[in-house]
OpenMM code with the backbone's topology and positions (N, CA, C; nanometers):
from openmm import Vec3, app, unit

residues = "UNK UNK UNK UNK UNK UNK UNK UNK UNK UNK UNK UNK UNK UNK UNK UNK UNK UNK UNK UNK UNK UNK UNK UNK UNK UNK UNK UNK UNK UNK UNK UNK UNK UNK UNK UNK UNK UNK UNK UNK UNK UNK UNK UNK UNK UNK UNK UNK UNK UNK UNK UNK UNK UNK UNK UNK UNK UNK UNK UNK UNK UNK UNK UNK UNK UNK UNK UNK UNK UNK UNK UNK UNK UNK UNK UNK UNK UNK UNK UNK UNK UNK UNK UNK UNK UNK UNK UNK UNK UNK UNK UNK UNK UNK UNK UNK UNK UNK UNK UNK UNK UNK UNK UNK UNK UNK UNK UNK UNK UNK UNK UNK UNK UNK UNK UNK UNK UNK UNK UNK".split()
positions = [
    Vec3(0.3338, 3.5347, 0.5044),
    Vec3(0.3341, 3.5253, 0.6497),
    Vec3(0.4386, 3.6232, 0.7032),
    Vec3(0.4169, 3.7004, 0.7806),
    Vec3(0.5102, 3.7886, 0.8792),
    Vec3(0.5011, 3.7373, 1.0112),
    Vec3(0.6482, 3.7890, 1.0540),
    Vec3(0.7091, 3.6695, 1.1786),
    Vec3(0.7625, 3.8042, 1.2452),
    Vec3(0.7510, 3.8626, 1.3823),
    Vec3(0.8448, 3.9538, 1.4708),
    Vec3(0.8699, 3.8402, 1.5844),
    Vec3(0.9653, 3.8432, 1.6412),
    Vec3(0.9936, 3.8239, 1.7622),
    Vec3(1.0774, 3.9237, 1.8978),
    Vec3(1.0909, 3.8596, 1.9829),
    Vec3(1.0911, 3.9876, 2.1106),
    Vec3(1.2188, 3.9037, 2.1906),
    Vec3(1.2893, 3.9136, 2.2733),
    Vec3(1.3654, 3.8603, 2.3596),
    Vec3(1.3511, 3.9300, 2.5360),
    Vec3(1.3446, 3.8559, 2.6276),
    Vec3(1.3601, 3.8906, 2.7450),
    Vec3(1.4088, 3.8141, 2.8098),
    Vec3(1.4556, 3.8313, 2.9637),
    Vec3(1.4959, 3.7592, 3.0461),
    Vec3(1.4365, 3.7728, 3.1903),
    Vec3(1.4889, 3.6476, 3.2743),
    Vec3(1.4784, 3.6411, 3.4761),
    Vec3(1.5818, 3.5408, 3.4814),
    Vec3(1.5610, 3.5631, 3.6194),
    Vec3(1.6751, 3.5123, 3.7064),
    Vec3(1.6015, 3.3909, 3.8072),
    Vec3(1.6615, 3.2681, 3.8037),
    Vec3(1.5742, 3.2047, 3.9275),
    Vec3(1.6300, 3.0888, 3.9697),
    Vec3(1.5905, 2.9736, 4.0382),
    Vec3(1.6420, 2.8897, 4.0885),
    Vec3(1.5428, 2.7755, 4.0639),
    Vec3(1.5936, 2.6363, 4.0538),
    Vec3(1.5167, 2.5132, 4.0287),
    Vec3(1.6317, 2.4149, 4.0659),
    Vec3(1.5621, 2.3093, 4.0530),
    Vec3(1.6262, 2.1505, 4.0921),
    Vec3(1.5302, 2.0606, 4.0242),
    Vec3(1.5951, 1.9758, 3.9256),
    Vec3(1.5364, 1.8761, 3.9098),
    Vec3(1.4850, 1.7422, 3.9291),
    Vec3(1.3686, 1.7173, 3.9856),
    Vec3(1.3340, 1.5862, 4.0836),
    Vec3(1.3331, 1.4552, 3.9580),
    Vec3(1.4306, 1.3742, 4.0239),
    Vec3(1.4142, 1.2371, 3.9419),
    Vec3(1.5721, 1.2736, 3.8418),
    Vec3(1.6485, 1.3839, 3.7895),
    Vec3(1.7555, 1.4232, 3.7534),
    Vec3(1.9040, 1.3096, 3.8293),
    Vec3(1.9523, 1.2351, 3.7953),
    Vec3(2.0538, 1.1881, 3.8066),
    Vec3(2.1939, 1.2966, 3.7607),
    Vec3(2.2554, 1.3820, 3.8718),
    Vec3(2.3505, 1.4440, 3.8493),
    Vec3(2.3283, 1.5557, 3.8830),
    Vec3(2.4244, 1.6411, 3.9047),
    Vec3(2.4371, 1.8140, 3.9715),
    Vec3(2.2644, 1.8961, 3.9437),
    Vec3(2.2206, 1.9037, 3.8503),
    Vec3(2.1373, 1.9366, 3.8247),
    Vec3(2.0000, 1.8865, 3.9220),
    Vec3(2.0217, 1.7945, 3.9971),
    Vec3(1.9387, 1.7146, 4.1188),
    Vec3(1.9713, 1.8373, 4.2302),
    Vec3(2.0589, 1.9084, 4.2074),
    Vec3(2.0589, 1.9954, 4.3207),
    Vec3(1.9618, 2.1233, 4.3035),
    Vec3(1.9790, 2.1872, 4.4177),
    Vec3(1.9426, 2.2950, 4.3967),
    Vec3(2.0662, 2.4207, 4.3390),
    Vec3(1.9609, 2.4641, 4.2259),
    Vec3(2.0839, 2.5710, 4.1113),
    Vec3(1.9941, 2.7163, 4.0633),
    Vec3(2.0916, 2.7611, 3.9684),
    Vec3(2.0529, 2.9076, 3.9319),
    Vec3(2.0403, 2.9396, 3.7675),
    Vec3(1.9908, 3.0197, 3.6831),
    Vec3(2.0098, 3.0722, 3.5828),
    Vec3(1.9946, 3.1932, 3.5756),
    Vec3(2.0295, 3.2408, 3.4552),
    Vec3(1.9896, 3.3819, 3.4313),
    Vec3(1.9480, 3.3248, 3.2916),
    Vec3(1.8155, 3.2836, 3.2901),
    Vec3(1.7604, 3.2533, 3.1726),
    Vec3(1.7138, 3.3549, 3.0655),
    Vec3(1.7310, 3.3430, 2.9088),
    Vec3(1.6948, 3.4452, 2.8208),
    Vec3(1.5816, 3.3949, 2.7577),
    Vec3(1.4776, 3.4586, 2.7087),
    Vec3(1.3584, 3.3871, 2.6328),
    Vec3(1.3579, 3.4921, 2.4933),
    Vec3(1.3112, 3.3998, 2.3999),
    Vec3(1.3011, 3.4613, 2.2420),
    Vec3(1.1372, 3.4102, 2.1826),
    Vec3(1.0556, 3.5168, 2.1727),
    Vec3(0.8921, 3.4261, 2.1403),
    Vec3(0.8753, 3.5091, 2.0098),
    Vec3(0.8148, 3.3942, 1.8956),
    Vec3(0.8136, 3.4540, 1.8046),
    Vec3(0.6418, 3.4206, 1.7088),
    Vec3(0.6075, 3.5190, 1.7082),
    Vec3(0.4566, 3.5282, 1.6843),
    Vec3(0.4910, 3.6023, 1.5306),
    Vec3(0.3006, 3.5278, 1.4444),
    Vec3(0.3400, 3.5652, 1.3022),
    Vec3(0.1874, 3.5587, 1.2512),
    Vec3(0.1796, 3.6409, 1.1526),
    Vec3(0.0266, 3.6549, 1.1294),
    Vec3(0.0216, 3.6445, 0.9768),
    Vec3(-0.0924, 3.6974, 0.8879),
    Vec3(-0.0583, 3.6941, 0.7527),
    Vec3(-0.1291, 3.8115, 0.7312),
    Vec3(-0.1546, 3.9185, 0.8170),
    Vec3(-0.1776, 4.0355, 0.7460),
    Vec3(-0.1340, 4.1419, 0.9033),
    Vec3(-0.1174, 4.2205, 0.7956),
    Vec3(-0.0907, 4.3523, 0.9092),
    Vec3(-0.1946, 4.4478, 0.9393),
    Vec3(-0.1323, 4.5119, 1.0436),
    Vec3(-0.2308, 4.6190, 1.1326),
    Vec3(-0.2795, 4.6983, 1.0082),
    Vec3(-0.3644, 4.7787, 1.0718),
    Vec3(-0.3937, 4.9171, 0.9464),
    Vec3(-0.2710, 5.0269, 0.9458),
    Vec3(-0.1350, 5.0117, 1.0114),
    Vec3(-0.0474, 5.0957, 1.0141),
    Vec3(0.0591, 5.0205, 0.9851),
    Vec3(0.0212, 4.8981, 0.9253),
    Vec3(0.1624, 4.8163, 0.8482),
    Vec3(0.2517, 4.7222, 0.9674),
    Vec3(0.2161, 4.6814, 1.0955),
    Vec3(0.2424, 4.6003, 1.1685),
    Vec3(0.1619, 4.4882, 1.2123),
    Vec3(0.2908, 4.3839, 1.2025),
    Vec3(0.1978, 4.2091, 1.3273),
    Vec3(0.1304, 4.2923, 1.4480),
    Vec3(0.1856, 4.2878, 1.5369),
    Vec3(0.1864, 4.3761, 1.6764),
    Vec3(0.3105, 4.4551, 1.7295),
    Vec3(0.2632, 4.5638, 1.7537),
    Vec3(0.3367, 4.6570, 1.7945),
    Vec3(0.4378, 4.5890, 1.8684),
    Vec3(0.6108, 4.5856, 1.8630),
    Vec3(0.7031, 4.5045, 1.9135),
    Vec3(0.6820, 4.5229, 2.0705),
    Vec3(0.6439, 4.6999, 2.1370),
    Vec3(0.5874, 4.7449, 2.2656),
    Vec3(0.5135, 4.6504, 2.3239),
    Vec3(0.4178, 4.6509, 2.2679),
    Vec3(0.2586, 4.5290, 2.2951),
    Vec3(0.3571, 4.3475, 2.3357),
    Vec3(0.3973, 4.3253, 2.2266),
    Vec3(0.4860, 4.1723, 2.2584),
    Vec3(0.5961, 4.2291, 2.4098),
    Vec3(0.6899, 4.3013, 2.3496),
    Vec3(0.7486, 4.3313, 2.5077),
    Vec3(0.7110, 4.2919, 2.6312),
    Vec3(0.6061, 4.4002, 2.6473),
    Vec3(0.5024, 4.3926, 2.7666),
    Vec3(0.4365, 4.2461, 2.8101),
    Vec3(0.3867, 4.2050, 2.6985),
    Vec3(0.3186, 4.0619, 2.7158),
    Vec3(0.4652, 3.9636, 2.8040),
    Vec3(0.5422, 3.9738, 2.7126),
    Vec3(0.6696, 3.8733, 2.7601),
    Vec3(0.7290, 3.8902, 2.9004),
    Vec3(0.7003, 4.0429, 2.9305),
    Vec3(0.7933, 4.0663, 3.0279),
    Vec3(0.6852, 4.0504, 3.1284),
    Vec3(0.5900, 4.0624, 3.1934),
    Vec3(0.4724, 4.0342, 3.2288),
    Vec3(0.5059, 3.8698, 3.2526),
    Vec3(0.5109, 3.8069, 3.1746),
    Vec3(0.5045, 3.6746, 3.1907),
    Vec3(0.6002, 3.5839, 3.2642),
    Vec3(0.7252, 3.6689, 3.2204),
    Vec3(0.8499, 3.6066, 3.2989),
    Vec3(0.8652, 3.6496, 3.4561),
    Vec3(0.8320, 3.7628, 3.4814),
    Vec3(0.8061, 3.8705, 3.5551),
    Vec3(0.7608, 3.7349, 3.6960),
    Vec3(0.6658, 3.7098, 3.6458),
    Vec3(0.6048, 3.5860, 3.7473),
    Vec3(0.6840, 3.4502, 3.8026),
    Vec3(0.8479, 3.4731, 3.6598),
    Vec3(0.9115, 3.3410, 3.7274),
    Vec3(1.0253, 3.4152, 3.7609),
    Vec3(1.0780, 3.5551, 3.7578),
    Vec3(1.2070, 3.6243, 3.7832),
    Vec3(1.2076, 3.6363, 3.9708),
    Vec3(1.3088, 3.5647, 4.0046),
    Vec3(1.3593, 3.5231, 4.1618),
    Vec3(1.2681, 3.4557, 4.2321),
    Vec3(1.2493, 3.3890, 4.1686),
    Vec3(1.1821, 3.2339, 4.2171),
    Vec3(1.2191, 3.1065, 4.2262),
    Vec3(1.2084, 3.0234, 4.3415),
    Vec3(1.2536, 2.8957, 4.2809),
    Vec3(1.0912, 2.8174, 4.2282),
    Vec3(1.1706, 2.8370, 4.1313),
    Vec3(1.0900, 2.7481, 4.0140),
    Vec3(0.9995, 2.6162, 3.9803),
    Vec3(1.0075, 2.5569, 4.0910),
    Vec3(0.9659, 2.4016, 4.1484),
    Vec3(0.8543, 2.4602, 4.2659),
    Vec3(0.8426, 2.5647, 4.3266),
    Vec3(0.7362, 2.6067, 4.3707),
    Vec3(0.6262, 2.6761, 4.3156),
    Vec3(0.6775, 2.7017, 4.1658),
    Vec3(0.5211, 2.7679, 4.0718),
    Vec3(0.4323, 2.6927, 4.0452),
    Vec3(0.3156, 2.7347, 4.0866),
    Vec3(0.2064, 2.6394, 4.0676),
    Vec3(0.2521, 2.5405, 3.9040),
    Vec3(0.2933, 2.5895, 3.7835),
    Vec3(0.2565, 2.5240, 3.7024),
    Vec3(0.3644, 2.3917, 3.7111),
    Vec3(0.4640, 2.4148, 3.7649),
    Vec3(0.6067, 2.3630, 3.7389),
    Vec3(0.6295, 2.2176, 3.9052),
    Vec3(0.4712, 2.2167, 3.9499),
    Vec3(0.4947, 2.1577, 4.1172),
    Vec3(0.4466, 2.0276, 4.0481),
    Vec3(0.3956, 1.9836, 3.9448),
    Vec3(0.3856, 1.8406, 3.8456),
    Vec3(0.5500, 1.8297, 3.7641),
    Vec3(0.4960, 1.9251, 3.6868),
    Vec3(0.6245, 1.9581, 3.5732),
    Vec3(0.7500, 1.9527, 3.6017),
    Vec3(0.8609, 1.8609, 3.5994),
    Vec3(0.9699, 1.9613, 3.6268),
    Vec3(0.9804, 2.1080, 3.5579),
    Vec3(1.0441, 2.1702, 3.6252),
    Vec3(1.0813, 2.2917, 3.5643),
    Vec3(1.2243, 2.3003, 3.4735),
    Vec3(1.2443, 2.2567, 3.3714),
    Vec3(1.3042, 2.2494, 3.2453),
    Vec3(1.2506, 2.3122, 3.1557),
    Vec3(1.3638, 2.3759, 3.0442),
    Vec3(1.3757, 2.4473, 2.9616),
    Vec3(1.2947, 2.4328, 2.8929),
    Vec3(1.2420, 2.3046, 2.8556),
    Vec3(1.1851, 2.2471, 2.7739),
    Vec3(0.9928, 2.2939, 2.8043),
    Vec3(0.9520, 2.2594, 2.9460),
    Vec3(0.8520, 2.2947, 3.0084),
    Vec3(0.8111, 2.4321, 3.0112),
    Vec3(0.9348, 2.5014, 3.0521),
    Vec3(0.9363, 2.6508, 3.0721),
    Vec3(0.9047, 2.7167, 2.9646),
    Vec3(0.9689, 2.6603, 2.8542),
    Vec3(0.8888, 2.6991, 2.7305),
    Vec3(0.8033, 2.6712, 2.6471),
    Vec3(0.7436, 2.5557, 2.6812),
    Vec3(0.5693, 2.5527, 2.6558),
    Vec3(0.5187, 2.6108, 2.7234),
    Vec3(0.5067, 2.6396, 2.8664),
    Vec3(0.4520, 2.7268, 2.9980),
    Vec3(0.4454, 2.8667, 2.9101),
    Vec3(0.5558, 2.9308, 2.8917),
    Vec3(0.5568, 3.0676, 2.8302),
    Vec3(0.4597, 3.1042, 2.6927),
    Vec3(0.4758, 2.9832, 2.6337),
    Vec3(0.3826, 2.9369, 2.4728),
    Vec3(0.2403, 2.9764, 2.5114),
    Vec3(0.1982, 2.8773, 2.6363),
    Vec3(0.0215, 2.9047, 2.6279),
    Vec3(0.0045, 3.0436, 2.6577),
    Vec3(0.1133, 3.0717, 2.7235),
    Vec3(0.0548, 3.2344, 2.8055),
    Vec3(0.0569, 3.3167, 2.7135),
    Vec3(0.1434, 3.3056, 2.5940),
    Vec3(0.1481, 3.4109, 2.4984),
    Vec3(-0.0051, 3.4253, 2.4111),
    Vec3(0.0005, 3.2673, 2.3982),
    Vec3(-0.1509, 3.2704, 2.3050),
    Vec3(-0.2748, 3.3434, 2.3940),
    Vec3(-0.2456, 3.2827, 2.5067),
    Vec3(-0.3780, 3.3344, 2.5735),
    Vec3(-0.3900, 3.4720, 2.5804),
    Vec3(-0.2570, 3.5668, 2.5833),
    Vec3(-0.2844, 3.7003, 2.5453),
    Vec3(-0.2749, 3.7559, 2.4156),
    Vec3(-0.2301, 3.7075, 2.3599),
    Vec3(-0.2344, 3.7072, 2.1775),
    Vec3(-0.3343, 3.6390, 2.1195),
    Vec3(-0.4816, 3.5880, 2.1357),
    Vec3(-0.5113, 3.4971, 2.0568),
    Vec3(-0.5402, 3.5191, 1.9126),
    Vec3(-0.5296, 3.6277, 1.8792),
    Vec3(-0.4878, 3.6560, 1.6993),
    Vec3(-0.3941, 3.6082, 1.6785),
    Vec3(-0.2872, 3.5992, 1.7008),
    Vec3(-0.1256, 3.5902, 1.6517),
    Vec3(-0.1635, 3.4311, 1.6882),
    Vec3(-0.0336, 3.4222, 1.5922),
    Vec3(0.0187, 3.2520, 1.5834),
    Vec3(0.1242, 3.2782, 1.7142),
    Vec3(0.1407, 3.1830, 1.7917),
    Vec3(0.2961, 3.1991, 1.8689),
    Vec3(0.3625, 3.0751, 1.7878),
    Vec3(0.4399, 3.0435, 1.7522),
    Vec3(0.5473, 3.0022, 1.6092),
    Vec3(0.6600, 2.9406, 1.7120),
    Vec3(0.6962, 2.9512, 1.7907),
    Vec3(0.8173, 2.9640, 1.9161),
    Vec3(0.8153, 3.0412, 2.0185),
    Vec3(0.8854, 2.9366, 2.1079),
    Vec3(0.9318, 3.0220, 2.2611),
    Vec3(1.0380, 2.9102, 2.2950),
    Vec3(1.1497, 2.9974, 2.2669),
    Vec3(1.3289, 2.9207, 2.3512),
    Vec3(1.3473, 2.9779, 2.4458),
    Vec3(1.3948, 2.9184, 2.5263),
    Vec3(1.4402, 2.9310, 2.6697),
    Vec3(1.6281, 2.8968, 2.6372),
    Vec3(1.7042, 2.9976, 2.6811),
    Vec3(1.8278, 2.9476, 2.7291),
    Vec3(1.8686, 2.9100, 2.8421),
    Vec3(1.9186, 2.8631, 2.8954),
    Vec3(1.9490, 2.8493, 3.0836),
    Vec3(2.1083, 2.8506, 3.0967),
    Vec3(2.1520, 2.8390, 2.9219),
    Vec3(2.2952, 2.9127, 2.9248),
    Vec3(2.3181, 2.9498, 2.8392),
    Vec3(2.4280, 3.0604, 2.7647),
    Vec3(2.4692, 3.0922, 2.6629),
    Vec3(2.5179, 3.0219, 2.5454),
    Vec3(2.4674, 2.8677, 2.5552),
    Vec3(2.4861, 2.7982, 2.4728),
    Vec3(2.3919, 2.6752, 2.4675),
    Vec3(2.3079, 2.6807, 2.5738),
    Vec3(2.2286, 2.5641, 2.5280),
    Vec3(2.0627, 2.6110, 2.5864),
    Vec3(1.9965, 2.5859, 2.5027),
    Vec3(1.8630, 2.6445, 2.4834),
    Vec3(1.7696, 2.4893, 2.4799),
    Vec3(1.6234, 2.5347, 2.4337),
    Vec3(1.5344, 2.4447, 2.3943),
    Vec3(1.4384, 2.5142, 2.3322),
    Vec3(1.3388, 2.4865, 2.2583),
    Vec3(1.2553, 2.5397, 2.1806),
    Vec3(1.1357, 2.4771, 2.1967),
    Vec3(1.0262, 2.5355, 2.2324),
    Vec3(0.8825, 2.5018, 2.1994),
    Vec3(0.8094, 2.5211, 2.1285),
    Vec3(0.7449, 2.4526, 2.0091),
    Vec3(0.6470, 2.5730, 1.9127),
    Vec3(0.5602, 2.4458, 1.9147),
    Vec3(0.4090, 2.4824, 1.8309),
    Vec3(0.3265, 2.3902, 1.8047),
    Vec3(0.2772, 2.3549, 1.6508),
] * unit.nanometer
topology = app.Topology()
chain = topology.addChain("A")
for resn in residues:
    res = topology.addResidue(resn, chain)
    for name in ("N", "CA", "C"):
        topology.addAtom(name, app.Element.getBySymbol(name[0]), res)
């Protein structure tokens, strides 16, 4: 099995409804994302997918939540918008443009020390 992964980031705003504590407010991140897709054979030129190709896909994706508040994206107006959500949210979108590749993970940080992880 071969595994690449990609890292990107946005910037945005959320509040969590039903949250007991600061986080009930309205707040900010500069969130980082890490998605990591894995196949068991390579291209005819010795690659999963071109790291370019994942880039694009990722940045594309975040692209849609970078300076937003986050509780107004269609997917996230059920969902809270947590790390946790945000990165299953990011998960389907990858598959749906990857559907060869495995997506394996997608972490979300919302700080330099505390993350969450989604895989299936």
């Amino acid at each position: 099995m071969y595994t690449v992964r990609v890292q990107s980031h946005f910037s945005s705003a959320h509040n969590l409804r039903g949250y007991k504590g600061k986080c009930e407010d309205l707040h900010g991140h500069n969130w980082r994302v890490e998605t990591e897709v894995s196949s068991e054979k390579l291209d005819d030129i010795g690659m999963v997918v071109d790291f370019k190709e994942l880039k694009k896909s990722l940045s594309d994706i975040v692209s849609g939540l970078d300076h937003k508040y986050l509780n107004d994206v269609e997917e996230f107006k059920q969902d809270n918008p947590t790390s946790e959500n945000i990165a299953r949210y990011i998960s389907g979108c990858m598959s749906a443009k990857h559907p060869d590749l495995k997506v394996r993970s997608v972490t979300v940080w919302e700080t330099e020390t505390s993350s969450a992880t989604y895989s299936e």
